[in-house]
C-alpha positions as CSV (number, residue, x, y, z in Angstrom):
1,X,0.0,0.0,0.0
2,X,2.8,2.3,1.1
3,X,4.9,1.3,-2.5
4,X,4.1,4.4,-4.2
5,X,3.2,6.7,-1.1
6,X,5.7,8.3,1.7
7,X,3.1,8.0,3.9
8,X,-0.3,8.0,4.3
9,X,-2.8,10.7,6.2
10,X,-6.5,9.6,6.8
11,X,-9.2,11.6,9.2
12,X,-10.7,9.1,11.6
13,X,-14.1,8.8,11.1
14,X,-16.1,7.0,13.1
15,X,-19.0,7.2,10.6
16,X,-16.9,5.7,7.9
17,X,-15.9,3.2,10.4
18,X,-19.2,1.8,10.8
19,X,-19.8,1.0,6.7
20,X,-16.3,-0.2,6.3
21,X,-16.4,-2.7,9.2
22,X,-19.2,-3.6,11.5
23,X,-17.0,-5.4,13.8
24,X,-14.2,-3.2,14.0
25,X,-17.0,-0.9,14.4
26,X,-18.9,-2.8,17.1
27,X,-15.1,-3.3,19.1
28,X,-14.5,0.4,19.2
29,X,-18.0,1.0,20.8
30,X,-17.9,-1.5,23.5
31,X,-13.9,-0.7,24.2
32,X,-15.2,3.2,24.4
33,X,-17.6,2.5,26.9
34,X,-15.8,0.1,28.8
35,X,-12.4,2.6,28.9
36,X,-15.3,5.2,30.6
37,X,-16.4,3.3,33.5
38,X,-15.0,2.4,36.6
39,X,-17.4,1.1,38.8
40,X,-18.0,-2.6,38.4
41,X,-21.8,-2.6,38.3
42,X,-21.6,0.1,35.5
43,X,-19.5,-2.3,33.4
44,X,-21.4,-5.3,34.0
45,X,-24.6,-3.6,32.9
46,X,-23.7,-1.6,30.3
47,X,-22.2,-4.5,28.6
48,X,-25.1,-6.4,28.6
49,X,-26.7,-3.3,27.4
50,X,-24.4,-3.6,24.6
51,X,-24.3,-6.8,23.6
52,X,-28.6,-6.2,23.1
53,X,-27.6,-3.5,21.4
54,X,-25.3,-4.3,18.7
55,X,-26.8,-8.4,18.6
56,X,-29.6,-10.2,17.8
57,X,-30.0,-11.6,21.7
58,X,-32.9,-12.2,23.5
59,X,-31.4,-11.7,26.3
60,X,-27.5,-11.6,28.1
61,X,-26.6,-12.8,31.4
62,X,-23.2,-12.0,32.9
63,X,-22.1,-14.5,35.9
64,X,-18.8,-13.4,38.0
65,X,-16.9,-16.2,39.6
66,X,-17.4,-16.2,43.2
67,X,-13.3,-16.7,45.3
68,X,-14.1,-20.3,46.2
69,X,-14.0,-20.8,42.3
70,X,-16.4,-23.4,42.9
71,X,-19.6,-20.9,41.9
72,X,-21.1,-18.6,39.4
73,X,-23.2,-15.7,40.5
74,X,-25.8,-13.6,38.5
75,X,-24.1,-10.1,38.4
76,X,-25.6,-8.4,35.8
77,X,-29.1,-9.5,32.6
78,X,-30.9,-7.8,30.0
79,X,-33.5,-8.9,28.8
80,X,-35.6,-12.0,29.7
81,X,-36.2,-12.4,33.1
82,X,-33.0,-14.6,34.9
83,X,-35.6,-16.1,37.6
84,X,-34.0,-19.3,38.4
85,X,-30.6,-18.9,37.0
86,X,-29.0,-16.4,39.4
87,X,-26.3,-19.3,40.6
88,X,-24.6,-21.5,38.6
89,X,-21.9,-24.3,40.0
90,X,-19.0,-25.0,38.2
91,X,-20.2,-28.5,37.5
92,X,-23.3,-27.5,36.1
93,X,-24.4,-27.0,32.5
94,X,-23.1,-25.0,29.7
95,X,-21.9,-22.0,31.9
96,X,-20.5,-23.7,34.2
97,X,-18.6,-25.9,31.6
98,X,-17.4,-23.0,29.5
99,X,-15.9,-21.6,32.8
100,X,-14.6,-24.8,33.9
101,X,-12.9,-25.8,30.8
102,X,-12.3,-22.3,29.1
103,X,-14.4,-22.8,26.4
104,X,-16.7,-20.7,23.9
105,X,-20.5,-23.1,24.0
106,X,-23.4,-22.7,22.0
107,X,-26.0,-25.0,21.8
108,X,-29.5,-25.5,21.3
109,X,-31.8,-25.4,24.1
110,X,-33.6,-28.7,22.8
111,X,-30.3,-30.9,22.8
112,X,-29.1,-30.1,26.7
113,X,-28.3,-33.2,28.8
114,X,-29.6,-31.0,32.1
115,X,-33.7,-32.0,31.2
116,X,-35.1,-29.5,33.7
117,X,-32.9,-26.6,33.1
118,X,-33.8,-27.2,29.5
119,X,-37.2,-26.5,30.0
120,X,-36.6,-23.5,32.3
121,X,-34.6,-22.1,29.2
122,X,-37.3,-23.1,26.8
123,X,-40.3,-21.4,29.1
124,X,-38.6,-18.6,28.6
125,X,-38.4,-19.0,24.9
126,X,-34.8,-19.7,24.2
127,X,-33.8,-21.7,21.2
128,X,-30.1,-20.5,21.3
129,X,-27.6,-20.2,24.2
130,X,-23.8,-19.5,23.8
131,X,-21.5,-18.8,26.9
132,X,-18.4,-17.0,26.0
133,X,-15.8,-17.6,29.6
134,X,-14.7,-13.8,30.8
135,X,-10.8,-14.8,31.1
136,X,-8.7,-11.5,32.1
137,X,-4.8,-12.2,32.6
138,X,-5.6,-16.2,32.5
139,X,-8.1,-16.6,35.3
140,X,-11.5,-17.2,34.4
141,X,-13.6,-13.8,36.1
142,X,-16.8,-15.2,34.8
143,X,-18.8,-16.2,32.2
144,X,-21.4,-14.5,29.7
145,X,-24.6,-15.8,28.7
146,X,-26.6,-14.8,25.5
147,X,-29.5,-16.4,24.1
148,X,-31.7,-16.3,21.6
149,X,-35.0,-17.4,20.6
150,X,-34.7,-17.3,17.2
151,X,-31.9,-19.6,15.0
152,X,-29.2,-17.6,14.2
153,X,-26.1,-18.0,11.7
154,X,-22.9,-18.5,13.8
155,X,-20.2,-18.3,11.9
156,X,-16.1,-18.2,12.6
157,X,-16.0,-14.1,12.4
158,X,-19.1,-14.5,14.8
159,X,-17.2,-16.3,17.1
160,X,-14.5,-14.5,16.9
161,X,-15.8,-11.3,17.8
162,X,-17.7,-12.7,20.7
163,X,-14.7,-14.0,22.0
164,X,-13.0,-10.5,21.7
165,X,-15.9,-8.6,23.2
166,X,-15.5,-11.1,26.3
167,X,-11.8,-10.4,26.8
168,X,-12.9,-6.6,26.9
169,X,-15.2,-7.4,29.4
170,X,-13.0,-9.5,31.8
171,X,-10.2,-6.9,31.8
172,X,-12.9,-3.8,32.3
173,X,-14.2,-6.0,35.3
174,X,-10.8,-7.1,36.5
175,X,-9.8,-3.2,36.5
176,X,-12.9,-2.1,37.7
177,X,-12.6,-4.5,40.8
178,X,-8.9,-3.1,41.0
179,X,-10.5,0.6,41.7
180,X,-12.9,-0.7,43.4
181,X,-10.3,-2.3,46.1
182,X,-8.2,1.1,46.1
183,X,-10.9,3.0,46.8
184,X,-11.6,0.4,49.9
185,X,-8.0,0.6,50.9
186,X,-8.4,4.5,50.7
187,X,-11.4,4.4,52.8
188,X,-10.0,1.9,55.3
189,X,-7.0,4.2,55.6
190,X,-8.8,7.6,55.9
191,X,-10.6,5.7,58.7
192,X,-7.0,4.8,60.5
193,X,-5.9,7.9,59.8
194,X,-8.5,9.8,61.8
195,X,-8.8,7.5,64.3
196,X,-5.1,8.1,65.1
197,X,-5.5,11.6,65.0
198,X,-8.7,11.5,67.5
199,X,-6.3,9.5,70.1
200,X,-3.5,11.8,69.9
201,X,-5.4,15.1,70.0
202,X,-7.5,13.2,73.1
203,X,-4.3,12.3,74.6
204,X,-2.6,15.3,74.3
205,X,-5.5,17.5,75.6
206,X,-5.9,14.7,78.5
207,X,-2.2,15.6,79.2
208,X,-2.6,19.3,79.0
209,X,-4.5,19.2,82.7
210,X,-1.9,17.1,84.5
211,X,0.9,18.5,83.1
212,X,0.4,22.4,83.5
213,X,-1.3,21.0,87.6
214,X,2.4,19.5,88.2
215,X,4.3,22.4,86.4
216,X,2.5,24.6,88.8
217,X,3.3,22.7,91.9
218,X,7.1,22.2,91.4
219,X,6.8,26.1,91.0
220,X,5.0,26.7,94.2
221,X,7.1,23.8,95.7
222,X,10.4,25.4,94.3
223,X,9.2,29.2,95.5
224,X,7.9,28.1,99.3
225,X,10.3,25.1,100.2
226,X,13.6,25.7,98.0
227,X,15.1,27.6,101.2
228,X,14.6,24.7,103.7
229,X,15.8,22.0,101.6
230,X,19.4,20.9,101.3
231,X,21.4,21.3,98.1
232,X,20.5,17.7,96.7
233,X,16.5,18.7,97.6
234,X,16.9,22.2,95.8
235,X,18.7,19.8,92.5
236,X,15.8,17.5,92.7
237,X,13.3,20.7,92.6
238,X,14.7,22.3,90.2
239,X,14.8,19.3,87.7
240,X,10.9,18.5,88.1
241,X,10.7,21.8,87.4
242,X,12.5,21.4,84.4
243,X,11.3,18.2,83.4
244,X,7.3,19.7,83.9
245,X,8.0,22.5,81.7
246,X,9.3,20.4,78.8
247,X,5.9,18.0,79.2
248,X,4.1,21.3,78.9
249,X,6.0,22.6,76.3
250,X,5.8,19.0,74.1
251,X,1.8,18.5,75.0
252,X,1.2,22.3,73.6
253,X,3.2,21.2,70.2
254,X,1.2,18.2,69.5
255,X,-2.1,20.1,69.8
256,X,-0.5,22.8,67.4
257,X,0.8,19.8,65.3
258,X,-2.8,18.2,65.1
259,X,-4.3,21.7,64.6
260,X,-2.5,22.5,61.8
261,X,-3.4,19.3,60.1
262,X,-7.0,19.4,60.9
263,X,-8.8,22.7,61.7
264,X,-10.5,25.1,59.1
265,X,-8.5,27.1,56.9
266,X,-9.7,30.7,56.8
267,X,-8.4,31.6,53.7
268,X,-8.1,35.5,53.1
269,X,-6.0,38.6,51.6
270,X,-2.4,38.9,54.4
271,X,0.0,41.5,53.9
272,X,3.2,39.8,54.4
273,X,4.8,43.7,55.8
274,X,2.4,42.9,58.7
275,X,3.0,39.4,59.9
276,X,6.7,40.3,59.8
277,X,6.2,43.5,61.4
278,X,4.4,41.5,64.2
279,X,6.6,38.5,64.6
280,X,9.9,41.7,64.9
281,X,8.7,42.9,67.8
282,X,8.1,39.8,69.3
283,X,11.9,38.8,69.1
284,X,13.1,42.4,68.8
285,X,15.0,42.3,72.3
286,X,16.7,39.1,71.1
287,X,17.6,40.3,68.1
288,X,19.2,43.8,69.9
289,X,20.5,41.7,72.9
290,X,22.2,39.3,70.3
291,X,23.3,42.3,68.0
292,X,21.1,40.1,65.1
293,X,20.3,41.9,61.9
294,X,16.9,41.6,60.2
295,X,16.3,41.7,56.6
296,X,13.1,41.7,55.0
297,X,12.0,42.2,51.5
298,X,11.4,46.0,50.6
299,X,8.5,45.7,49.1
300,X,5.0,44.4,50.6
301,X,3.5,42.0,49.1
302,X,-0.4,40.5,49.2
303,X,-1.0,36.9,49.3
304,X,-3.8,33.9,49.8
305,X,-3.8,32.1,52.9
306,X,-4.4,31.6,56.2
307,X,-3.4,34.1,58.7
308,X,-2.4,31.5,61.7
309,X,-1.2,29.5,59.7
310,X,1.3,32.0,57.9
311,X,1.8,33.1,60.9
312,X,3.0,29.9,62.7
313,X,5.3,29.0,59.6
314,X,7.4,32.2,59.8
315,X,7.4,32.0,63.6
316,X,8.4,28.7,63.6
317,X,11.0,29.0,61.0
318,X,12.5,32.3,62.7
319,X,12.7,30.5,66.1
320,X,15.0,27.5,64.4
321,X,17.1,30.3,63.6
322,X,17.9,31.7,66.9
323,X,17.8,28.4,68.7
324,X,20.0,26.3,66.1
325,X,21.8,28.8,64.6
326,X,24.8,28.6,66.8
327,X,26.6,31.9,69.0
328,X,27.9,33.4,65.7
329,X,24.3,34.3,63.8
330,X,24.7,37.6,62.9
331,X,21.6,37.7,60.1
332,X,18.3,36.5,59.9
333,X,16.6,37.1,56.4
334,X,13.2,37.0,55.1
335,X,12.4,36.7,51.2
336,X,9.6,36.8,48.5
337,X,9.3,35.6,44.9
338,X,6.8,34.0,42.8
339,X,6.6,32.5,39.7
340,X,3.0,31.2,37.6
341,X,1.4,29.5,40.3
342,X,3.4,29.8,43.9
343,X,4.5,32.3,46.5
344,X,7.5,31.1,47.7
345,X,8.6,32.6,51.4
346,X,12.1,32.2,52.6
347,X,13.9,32.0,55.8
348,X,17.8,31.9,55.9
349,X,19.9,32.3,58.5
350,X,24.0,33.0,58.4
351,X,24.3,30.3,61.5
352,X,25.9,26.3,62.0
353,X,23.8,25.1,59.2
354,X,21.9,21.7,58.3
355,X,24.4,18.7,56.8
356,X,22.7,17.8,53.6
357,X,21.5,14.4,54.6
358,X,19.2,15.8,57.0
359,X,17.7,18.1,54.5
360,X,14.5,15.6,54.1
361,X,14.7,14.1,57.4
362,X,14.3,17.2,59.3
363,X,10.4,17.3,58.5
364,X,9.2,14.3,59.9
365,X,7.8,14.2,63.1
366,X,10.0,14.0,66.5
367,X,13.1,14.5,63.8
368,X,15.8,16.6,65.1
369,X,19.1,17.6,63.6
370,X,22.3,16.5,65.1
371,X,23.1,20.0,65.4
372,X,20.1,20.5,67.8
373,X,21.5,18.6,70.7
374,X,21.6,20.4,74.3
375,X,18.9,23.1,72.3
376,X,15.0,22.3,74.3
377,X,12.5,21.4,71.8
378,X,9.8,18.6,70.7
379,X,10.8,18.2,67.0
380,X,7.8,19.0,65.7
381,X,8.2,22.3,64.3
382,X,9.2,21.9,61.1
383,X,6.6,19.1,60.7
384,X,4.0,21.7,61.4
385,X,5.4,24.1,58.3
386,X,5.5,20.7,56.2
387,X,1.7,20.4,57.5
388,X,0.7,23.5,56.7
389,X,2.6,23.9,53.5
390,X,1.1,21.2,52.0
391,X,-2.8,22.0,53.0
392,X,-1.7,25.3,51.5
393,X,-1.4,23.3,48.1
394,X,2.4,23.9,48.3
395,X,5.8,22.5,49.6
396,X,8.6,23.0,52.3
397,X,12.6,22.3,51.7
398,X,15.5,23.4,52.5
399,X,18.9,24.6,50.9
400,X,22.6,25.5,52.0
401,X,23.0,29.6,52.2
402,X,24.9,31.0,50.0
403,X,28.0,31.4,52.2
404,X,27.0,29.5,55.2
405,X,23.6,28.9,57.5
406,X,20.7,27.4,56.2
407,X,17.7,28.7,53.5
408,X,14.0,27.0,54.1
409,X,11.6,27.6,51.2
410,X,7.6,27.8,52.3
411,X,5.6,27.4,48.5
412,X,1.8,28.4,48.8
413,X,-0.5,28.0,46.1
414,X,-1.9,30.7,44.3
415,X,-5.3,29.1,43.5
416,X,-6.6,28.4,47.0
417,X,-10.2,30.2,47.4
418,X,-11.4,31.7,50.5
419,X,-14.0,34.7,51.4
């Protein structure tokens, strides 16, 4: 064909399709609507819809092997009414013999060895019935019945496309249970998943009560008894006291932690100028008493998001700085940039740095950097920003600074909506 030509450029047309080749034709309508549906009991019926459709069947029954591989169940008719032939052992009959030996059947209704089922088949006016096996990846899904109560020509191409049509079906079915056992799996996870957050939001506001109660009494106890007690008693006071505020300190984390994975998101206009503004004074006498310089950008700038959130990120990310940046800090820098569809907020400091194997590490949960050590904290910090970076419809990392110190990147989407 190509002897004369370079090539060859033809529009598909579905139209011309259908008066070139009916079965080609037929194929491509059936693989169309099977590539379209996901949910098992939409396959299973629409292709018995189809097979009425495009045949000359009285009716079409399609049986799905049950996991014993012993039975056949009635999953899915059109047609005559089924009554009596919903289950179907592998032993018995024509369907059960075309699933059991892999085998395309027809027969007539008049020549069956089963008597009885015979003239349940004939009652319901069946001349004709051909079982094509559903065989997806070589297992046997199930089988599909069609009958007829007229004689009909069957023919090799017949056959052929029948047996074509029911390896469509099996692998539709065998995806569609597929999605159907992800979509479990997702379900049974989502259900884990909040389960586990309900017990450690319930434990750590259980906690809350006990913890600050003790905190409170190793203060009084340290304030009203420290003077009477001997050196070993006033060690021993002052390191429940220690020890209390930590518990405090860790319990308040994890309800921050679960907060930022679960509560609303109040979505609105921030000007960044302000946050920063805010979150300055805060630190301000650290930064003076440290001799720290702050840079920010010089421009404001306007973005999308949630104002405690935001918030918590840059505070977050600003206290790492002054706790792991080591005696010598001498900068602490904000930055902005964007491109099509983030803002992108930066932290860097000029302190000890990160070692670049911890780069991912360091926003798990209870992950701390080597570099932490002797510094108080619950390592969950930077798990919160990961948290709330990714709810944002963005991402956290971190890089090297330029000359020294570490840079973390906060990415927020610019399509989140809000009021």
């Amino acid at each position: 064909m190509l002897r004369d030509k370079k090539y060859i450029s033809i529009d598909f047309s579905e139209t011309d399709l259908i008066e070139r080749n009916k079965e080609l034709s037929v194929i491509l309508d059936i693989s169309n609507f099977l590539a379209s549906s996901l949910k098992i009991d939409d396959v299973l019926n629409g292709a018995a819809f189809k097979m009425l459709e495009h045949f000359k069947f009285d009716a079409c029954r399609i049986y799905l092997m049950d996991k014993s591989g012993r039975h056949l169940n009635l999953a899915a008719f059109r047609g005559t009414d089924p009554g009596g032939l919903e289950h179907v052992g592998i032993t018995e009959g024509f369907t059960g013999k075309a699933a059991r030996t892999r085998s395309f059947i027809a027969q007539h209704v008049s020549e069956l060895e089963d008597k009885e089922r015979a003239a349940l088949l004939a009652s319901k006016g069946f001349k004709i019935i051909i079982c094509v096996p559903l065989i997806a990846a070589g297992e046997v899904v199930g089988v599909m019945n069609l009958a007829s109560g007229k004689l009909i020509k069957l023919d090799q191409e017949m056959i052929d496309l029948l047996e074509v049509i029911g390896n469509q079906i099996s692998v539709a079915i065998k995806n569609a249970g597929l999605y159907e056992n992800i979509l479990k799996k997702k379900d049974d996870l989502l259900e884990k998943k909040n389960m586990i957050e309900f017990f450690a939001y319930s434990t750590s506001h259980d906690l809350k009560g006990p913890a600050v109660a003790i905190h409170g009494i190793s203060k009084l106890l340290n304030k009203k008894y420290c003077h009477i007690l001997n050196d070993k008693g006033r060690d021993y006071c002052a390191m429940i006291l220690k020890e209390s505020e930590q518990i405090v300190a860790l319990v308040e984390k994890i309800n921050v932690y679960i907060q930022a994975k679960v509560a609303p998101l109040n979505i609105e206009d921030l000007r960044i100028r302000g946050i920063l503004n805010e979150l300055k004074q805060e630190i301000s006498s650290v930064l003076e008493s440290r001799h720290i310089n702050w840079a920010e950008p010089k421009e404001d700038h306007i973005i999308r998001a949630d104002r405690l959130s935001i918030t918590r990120v840059l505070r977050n990310l600003v206290d790492n700085a002054l706790k792991y940046g080591g005696d010598n800090l001498s900068e602490i820098t904000i930055g902005y940039r964007e491109d099509e569809d983030f803002h992108i907020l930066s932290v860097g400091d000029d302190g000890v740095g990160i070692k670049k194997d911890q780069y991912e590490k360091i926003f798990r949960v209870f992950q701390r950097e080597e570099t932490s050590k002797g510094v108080a904290g619950a390592g969950l910090g930077l798990a919160i920003v990961k948290e709330v970076a990714e709810r944002h419809g963005g991402k956290v990392w971190a890089e090297p600074g330029a000359e020294k110190g570490t840079t973390f990147h906060f990415a927020i989407s610019k399509k989140l909506h809000g009021k």
